[in-house]
Backbone as XML, in Angstrom:
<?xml version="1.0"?>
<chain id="A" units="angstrom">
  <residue number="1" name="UNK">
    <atom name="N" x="-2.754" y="11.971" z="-7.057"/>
    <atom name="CA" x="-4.016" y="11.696" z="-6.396"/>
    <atom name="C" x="-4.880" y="10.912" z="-7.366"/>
  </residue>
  <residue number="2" name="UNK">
    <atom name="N" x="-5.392" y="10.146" z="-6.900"/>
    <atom name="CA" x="-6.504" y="8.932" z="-7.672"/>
    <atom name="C" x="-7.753" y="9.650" z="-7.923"/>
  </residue>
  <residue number="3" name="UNK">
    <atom name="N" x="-8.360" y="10.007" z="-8.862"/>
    <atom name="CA" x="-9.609" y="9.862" z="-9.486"/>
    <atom name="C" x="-11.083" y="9.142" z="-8.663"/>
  </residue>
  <residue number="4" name="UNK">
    <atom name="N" x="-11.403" y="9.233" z="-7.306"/>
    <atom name="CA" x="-12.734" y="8.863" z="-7.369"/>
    <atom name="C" x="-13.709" y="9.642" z="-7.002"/>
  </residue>
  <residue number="5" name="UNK">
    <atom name="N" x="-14.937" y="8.765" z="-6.794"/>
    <atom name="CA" x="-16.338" y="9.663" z="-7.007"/>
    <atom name="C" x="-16.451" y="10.829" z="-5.751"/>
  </residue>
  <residue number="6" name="UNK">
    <atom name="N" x="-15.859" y="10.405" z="-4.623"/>
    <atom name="CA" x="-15.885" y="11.413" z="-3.046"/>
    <atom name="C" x="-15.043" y="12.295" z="-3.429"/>
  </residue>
  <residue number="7" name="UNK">
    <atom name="N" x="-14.132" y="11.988" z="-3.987"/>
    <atom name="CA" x="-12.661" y="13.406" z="-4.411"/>
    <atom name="C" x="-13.422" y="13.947" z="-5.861"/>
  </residue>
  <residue number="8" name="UNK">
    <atom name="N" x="-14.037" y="13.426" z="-6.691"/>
    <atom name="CA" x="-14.786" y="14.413" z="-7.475"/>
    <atom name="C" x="-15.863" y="15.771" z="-6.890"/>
  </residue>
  <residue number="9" name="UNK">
    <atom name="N" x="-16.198" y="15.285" z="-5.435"/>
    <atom name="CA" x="-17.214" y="16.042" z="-5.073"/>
    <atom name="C" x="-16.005" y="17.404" z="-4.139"/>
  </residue>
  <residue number="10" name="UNK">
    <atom name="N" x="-14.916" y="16.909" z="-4.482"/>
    <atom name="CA" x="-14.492" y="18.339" z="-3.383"/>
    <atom name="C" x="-13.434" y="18.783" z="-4.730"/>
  </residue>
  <residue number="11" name="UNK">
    <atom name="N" x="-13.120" y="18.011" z="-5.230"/>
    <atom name="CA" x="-11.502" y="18.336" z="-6.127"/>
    <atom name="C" x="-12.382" y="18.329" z="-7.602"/>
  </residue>
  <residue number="12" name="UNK">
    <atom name="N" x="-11.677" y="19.355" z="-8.742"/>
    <atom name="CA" x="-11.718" y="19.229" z="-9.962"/>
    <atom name="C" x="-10.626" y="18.062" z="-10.267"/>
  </residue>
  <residue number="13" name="UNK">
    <atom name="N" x="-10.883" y="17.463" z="-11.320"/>
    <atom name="CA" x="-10.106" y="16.535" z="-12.151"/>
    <atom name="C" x="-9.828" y="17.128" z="-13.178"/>
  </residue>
  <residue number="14" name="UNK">
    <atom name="N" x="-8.512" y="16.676" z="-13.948"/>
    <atom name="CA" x="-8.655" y="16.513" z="-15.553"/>
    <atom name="C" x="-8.551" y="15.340" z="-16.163"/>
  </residue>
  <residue number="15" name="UNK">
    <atom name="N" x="-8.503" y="15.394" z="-17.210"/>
    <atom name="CA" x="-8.885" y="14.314" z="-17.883"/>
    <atom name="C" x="-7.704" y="13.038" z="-17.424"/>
  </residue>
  <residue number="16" name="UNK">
    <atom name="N" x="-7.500" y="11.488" z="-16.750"/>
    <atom name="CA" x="-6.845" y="11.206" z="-16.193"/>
    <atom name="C" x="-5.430" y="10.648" z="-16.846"/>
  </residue>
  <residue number="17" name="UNK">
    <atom name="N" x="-4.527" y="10.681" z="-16.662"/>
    <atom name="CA" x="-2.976" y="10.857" z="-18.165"/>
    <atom name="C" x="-2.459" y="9.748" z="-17.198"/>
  </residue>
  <residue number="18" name="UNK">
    <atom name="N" x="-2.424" y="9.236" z="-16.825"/>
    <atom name="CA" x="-1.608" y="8.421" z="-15.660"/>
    <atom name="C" x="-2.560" y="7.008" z="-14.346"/>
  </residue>
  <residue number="19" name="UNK">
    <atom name="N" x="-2.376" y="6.163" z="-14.761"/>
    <atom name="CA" x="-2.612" y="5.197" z="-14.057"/>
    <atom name="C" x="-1.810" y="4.071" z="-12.992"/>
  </residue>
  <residue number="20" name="UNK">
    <atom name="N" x="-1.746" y="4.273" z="-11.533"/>
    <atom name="CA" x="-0.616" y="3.789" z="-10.927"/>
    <atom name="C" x="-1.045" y="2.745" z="-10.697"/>
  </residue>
  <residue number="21" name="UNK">
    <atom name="N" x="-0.588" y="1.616" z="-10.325"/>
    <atom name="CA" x="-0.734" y="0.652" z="-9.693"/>
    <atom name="C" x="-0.574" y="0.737" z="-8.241"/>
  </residue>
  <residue number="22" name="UNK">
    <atom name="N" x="-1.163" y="-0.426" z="-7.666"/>
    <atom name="CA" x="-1.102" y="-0.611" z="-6.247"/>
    <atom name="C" x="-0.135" y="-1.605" z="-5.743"/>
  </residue>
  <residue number="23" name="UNK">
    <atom name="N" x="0.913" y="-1.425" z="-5.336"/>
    <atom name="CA" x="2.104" y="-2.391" z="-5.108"/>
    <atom name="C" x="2.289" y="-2.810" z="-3.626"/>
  </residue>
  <residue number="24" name="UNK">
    <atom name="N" x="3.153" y="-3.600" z="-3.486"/>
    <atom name="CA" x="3.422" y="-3.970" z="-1.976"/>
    <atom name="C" x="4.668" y="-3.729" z="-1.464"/>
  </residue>
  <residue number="25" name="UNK">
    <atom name="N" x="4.915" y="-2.650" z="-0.310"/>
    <atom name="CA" x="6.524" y="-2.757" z="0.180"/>
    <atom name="C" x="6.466" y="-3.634" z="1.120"/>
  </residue>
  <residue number="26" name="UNK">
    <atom name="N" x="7.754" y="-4.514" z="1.599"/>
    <atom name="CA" x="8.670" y="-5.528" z="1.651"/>
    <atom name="C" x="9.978" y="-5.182" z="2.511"/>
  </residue>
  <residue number="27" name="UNK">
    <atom name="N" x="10.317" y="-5.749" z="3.522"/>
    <atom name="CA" x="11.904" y="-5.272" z="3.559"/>
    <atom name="C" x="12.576" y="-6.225" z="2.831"/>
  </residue>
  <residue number="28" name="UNK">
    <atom name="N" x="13.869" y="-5.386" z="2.254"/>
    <atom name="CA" x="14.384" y="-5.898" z="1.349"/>
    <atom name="C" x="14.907" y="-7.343" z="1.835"/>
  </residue>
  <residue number="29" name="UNK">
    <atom name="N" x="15.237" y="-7.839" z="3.215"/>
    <atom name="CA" x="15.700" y="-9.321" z="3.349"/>
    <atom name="C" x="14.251" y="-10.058" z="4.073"/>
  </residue>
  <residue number="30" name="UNK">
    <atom name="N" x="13.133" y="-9.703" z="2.781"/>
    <atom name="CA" x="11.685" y="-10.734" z="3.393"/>
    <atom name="C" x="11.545" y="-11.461" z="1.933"/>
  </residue>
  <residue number="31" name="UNK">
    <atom name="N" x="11.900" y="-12.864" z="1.584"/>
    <atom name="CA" x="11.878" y="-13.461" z="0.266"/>
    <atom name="C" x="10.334" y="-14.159" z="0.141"/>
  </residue>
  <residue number="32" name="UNK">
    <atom name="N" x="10.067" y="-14.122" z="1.130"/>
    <atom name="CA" x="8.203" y="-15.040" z="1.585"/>
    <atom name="C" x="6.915" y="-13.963" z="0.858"/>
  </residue>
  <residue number="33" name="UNK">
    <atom name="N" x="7.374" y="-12.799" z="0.714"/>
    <atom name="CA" x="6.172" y="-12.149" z="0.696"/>
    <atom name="C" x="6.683" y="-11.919" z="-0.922"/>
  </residue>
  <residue number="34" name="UNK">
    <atom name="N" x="5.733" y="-12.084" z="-1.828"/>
    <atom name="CA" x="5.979" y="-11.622" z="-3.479"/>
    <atom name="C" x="4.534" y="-11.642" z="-4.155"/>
  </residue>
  <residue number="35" name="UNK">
    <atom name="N" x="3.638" y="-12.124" z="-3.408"/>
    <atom name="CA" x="2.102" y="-11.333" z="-4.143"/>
    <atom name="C" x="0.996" y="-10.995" z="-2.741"/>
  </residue>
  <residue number="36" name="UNK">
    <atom name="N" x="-0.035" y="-11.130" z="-3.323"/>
    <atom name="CA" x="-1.091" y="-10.817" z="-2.615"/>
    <atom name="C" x="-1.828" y="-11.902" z="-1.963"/>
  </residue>
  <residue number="37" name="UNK">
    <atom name="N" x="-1.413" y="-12.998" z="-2.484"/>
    <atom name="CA" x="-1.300" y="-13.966" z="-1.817"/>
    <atom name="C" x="-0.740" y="-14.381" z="-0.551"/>
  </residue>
  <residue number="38" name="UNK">
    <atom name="N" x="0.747" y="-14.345" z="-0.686"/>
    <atom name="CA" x="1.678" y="-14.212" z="0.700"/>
    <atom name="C" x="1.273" y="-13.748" z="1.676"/>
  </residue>
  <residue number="39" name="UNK">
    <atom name="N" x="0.003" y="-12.628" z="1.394"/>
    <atom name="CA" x="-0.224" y="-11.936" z="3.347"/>
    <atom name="C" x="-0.984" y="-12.445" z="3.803"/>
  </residue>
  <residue number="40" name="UNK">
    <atom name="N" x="-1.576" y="-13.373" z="3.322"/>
    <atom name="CA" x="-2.457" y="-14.399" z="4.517"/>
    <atom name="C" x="-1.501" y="-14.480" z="5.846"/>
  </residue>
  <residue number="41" name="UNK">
    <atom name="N" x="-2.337" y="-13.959" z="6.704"/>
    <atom name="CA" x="-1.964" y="-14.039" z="7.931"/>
    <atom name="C" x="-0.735" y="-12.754" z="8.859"/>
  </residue>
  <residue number="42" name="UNK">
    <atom name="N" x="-0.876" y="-12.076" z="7.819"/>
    <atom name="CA" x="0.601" y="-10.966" z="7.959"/>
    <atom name="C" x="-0.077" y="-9.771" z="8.486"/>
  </residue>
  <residue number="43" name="UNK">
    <atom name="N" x="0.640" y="-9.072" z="8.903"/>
    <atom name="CA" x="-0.103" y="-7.510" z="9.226"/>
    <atom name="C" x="0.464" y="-6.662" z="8.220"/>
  </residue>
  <residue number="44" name="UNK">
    <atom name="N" x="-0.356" y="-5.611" z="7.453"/>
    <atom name="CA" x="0.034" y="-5.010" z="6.428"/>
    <atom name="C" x="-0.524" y="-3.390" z="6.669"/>
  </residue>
  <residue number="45" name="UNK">
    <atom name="N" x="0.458" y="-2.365" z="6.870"/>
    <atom name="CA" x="0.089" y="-0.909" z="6.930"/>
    <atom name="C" x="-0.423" y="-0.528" z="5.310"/>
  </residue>
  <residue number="46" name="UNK">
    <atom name="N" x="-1.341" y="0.402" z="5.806"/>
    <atom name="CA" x="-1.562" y="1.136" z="4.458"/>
    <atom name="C" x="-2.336" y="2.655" z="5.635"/>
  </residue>
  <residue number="47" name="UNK">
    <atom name="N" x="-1.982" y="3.502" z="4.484"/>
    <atom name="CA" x="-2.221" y="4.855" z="4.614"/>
    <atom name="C" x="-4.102" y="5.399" z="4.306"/>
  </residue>
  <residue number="48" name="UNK">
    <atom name="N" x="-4.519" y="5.705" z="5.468"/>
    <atom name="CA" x="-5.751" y="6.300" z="5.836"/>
    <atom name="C" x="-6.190" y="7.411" z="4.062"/>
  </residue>
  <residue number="49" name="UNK">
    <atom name="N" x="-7.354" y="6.931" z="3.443"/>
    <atom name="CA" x="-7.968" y="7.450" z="2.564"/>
    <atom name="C" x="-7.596" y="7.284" z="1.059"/>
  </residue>
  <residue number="50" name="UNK">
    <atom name="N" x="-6.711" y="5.996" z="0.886"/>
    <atom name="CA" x="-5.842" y="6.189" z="-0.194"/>
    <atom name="C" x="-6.558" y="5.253" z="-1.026"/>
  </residue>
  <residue number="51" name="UNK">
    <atom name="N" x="-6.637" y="4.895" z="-2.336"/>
    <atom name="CA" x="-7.147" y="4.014" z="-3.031"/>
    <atom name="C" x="-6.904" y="2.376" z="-2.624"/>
  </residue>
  <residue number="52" name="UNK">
    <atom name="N" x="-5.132" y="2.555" z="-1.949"/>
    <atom name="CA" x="-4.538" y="1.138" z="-1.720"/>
    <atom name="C" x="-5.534" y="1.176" z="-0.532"/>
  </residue>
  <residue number="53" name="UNK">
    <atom name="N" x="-6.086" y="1.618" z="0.302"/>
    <atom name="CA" x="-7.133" y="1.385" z="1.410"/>
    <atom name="C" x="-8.264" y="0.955" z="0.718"/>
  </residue>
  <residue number="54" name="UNK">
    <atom name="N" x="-8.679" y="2.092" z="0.159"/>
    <atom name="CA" x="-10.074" y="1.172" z="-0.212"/>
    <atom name="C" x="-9.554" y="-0.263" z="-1.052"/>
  </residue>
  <residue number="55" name="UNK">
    <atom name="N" x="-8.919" y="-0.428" z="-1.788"/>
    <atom name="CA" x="-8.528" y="-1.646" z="-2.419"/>
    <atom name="C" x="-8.487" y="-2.893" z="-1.157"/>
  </residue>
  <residue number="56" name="UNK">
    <atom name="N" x="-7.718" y="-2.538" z="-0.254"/>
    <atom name="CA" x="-7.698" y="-3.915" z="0.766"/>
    <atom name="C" x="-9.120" y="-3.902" z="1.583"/>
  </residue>
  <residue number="57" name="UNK">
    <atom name="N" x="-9.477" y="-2.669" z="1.708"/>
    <atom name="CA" x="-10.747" y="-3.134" z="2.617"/>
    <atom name="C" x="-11.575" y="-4.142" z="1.613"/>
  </residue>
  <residue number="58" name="UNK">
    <atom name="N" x="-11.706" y="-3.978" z="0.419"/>
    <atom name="CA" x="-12.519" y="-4.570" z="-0.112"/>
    <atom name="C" x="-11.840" y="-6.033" z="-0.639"/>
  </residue>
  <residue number="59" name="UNK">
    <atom name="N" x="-10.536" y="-6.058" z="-0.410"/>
    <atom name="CA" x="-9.897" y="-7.656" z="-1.220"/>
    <atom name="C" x="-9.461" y="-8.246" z="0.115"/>
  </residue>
  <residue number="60" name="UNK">
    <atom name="N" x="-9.507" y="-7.627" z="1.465"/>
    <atom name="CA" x="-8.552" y="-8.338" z="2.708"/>
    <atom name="C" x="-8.948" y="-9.970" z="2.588"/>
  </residue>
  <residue number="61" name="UNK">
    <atom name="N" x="-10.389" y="-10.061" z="2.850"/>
    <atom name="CA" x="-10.901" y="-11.580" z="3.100"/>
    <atom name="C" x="-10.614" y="-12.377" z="1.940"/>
  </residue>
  <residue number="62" name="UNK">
    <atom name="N" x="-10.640" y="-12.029" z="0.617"/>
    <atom name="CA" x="-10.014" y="-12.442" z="-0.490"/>
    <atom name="C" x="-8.641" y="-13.417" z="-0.242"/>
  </residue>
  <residue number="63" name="UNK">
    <atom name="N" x="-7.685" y="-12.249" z="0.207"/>
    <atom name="CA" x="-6.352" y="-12.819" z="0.191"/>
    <atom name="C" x="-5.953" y="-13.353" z="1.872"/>
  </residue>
  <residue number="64" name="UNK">
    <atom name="N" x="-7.005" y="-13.386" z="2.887"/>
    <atom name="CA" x="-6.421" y="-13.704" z="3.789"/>
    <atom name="C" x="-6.251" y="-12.814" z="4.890"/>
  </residue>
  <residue number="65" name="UNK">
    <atom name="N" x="-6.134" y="-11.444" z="4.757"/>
    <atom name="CA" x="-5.623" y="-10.566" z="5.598"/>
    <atom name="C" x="-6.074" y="-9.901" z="6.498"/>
  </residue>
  <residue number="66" name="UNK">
    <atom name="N" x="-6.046" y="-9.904" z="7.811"/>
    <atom name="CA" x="-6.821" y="-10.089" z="8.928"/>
    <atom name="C" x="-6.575" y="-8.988" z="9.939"/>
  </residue>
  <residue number="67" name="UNK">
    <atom name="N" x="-5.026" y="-8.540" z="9.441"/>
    <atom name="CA" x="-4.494" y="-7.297" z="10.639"/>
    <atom name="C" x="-4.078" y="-6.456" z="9.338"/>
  </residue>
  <residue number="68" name="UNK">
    <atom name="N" x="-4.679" y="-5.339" z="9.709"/>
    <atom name="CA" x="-4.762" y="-4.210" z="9.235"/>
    <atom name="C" x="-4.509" y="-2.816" z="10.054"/>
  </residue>
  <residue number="69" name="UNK">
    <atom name="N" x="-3.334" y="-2.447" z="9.701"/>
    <atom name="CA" x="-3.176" y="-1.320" z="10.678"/>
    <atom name="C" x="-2.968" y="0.059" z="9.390"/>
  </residue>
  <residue number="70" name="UNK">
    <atom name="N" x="-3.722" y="0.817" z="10.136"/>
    <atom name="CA" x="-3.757" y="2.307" z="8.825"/>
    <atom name="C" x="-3.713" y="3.040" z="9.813"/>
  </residue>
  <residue number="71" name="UNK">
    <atom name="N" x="-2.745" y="4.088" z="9.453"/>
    <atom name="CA" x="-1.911" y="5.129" z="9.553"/>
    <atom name="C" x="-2.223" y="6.614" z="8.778"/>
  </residue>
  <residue number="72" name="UNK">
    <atom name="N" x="-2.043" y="7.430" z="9.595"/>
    <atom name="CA" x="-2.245" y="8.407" z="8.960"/>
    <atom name="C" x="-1.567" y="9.400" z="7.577"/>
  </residue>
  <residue number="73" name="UNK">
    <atom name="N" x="-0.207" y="8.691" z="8.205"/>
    <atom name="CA" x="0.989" y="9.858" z="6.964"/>
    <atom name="C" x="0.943" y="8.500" z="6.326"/>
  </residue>
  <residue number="74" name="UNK">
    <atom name="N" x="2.258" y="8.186" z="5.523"/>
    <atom name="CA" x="2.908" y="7.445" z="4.668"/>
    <atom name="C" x="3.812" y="6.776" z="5.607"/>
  </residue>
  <residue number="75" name="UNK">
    <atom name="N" x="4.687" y="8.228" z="5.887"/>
    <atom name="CA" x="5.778" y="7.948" z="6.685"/>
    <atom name="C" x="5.828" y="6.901" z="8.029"/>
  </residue>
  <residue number="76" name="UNK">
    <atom name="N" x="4.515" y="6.793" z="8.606"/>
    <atom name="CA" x="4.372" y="5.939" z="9.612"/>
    <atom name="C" x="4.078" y="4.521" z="9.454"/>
  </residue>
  <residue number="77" name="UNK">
    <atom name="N" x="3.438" y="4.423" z="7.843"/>
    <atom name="CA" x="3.518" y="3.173" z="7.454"/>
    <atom name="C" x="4.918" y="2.750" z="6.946"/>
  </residue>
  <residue number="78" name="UNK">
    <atom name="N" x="5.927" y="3.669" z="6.763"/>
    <atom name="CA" x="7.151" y="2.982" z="6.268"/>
    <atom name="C" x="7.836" y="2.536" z="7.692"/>
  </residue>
  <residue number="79" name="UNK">
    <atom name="N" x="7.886" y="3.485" z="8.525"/>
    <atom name="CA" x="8.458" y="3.046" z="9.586"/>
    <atom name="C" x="7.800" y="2.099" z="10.509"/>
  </residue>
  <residue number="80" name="UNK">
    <atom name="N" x="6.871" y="2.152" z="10.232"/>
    <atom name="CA" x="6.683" y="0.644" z="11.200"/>
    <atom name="C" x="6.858" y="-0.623" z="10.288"/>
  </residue>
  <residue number="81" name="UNK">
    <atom name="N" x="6.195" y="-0.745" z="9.304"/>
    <atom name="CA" x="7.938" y="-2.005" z="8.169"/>
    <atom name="C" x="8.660" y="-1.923" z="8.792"/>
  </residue>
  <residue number="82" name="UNK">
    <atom name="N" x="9.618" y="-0.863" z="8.777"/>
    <atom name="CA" x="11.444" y="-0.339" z="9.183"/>
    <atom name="C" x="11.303" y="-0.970" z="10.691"/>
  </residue>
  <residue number="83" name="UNK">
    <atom name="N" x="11.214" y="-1.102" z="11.625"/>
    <atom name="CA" x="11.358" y="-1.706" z="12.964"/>
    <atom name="C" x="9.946" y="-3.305" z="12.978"/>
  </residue>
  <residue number="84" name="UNK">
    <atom name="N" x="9.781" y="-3.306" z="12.000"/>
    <atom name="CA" x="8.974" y="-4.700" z="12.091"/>
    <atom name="C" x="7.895" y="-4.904" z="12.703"/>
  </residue>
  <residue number="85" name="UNK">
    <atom name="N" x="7.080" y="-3.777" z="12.662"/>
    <atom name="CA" x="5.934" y="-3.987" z="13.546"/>
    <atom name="C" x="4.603" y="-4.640" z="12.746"/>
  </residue>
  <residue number="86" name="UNK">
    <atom name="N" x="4.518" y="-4.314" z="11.221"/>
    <atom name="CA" x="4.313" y="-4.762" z="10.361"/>
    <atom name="C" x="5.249" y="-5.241" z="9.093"/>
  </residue>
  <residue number="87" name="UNK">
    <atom name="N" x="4.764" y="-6.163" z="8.210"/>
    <atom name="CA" x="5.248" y="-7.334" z="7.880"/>
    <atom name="C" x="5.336" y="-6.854" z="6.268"/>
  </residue>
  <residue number="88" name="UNK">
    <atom name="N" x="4.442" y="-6.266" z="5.932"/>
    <atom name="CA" x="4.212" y="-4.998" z="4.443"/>
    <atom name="C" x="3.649" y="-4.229" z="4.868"/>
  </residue>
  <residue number="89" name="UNK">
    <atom name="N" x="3.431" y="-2.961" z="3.547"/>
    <atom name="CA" x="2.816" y="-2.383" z="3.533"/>
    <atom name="C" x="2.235" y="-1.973" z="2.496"/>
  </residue>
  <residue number="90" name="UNK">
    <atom name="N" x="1.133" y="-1.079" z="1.802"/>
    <atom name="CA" x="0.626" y="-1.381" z="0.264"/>
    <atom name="C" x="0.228" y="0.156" z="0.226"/>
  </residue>
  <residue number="91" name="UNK">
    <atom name="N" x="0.714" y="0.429" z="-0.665"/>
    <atom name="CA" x="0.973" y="2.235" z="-1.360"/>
    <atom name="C" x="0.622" y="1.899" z="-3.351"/>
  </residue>
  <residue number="92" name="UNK">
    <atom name="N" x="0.492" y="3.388" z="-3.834"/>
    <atom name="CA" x="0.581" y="3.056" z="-5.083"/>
    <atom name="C" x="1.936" y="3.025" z="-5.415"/>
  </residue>
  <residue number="93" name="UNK">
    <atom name="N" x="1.806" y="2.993" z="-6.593"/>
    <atom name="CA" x="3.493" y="2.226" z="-6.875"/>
    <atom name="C" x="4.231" y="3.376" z="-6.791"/>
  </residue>
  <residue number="94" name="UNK">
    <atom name="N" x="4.056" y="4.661" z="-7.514"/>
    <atom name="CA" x="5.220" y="5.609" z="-7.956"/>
    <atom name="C" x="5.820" y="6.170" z="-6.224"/>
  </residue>
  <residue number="95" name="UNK">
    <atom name="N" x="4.254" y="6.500" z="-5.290"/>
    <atom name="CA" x="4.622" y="6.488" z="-3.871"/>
    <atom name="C" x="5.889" y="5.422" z="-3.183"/>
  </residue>
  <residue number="96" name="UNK">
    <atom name="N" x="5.172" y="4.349" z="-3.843"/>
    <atom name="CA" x="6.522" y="3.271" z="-2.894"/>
    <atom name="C" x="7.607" y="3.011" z="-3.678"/>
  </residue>
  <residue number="97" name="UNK">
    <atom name="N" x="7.894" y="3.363" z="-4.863"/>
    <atom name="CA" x="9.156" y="3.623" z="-5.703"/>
    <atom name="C" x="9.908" y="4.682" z="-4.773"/>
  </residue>
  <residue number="98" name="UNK">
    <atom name="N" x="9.126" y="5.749" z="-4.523"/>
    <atom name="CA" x="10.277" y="6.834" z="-3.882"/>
    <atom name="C" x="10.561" y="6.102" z="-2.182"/>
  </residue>
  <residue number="99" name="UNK">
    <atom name="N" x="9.910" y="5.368" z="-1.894"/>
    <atom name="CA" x="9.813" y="5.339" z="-0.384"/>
    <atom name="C" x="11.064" y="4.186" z="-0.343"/>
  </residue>
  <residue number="100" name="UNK">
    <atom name="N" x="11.255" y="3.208" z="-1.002"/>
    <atom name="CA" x="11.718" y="2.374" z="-1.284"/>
    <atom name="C" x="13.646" y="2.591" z="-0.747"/>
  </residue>
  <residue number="101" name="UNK">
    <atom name="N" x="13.825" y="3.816" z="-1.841"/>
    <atom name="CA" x="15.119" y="4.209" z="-1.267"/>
    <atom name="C" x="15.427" y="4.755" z="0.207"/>
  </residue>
  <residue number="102" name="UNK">
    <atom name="N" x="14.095" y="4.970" z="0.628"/>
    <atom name="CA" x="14.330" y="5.356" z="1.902"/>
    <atom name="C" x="14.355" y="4.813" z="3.321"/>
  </residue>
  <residue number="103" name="UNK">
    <atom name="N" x="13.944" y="3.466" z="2.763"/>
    <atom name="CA" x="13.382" y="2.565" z="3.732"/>
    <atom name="C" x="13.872" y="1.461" z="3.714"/>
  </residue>
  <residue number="104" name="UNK">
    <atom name="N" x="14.665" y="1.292" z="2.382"/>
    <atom name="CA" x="15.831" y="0.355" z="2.178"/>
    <atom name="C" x="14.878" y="-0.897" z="2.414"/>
  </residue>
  <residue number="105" name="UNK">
    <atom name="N" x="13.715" y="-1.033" z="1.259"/>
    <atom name="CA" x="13.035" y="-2.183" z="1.474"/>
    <atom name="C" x="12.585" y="-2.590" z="-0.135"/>
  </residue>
  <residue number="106" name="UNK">
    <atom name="N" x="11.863" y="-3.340" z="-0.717"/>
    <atom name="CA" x="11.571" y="-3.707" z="-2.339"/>
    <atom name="C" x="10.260" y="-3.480" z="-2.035"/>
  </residue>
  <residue number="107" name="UNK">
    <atom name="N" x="9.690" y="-3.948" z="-3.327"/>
    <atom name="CA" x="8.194" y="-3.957" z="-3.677"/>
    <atom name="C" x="7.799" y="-4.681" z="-5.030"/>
  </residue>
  <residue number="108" name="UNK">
    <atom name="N" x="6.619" y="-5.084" z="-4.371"/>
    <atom name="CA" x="6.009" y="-5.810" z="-5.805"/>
    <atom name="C" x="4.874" y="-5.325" z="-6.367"/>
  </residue>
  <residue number="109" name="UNK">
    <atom name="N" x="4.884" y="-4.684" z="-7.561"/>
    <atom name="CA" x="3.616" y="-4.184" z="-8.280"/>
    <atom name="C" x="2.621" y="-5.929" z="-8.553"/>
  </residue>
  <residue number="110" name="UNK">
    <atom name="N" x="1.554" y="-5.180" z="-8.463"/>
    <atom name="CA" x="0.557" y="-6.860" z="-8.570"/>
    <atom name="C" x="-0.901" y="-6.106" z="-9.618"/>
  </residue>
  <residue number="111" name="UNK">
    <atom name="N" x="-1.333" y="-4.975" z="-9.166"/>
    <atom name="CA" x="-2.481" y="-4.303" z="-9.987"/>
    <atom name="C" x="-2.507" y="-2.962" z="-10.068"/>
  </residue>
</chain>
């Protein structure tokens, strides 16, 4: 779990030992998509309350990205990748490291 100021007000922290990045899953036969750049114009899942959320709400117009579909589990953002309903999806990394084998798709760490 990420460190911010709304999860300080319900959750104790400790001191923070670990910093993930925010990466992008991919199915593994999509060679077009490799930064944050590439999703201009793409639809990209991300998971309801997560840092990678607040991160795109605040970079979408930045990079282009216009369809945004958020999901409640994880799991629903992998599977809609998995049948193509969206095009990526953006998790922290160690999350989409494990998801990766499961979804039989890649990812690109970017921040």
């Amino acid at each position: 779990m990420s460190i911010t100021d709304e999860r300080k007000e319900v959750f104790d922290f400790s001191v923070a030992y670990y910093r993930s990045k925010i990466s992008i899953g991919v199915p593994s036969n999509n060679t077009s998509i490799k930064s944050f750049e590439d999703l201009r114009g793409k639809k990209v899942a991300v998971k309801l309350g997560t840092t990678s959320e607040t991160w795109l709400n605040k970079h979408k117009d930045q990079y282009g990205i216009t369809d945004v579909k958020k999901f409640d589990t994880g799991d629903l953002c992998y599977s809609s990748l998995k049948v193509g309903a969206v095009d990526a999806f953006m998790d922290n990394q160690p999350v989409l490291e494990y998801a990766v084998n499961k979804v039989r798709c890649r990812y690109e760490t970017r921040i």
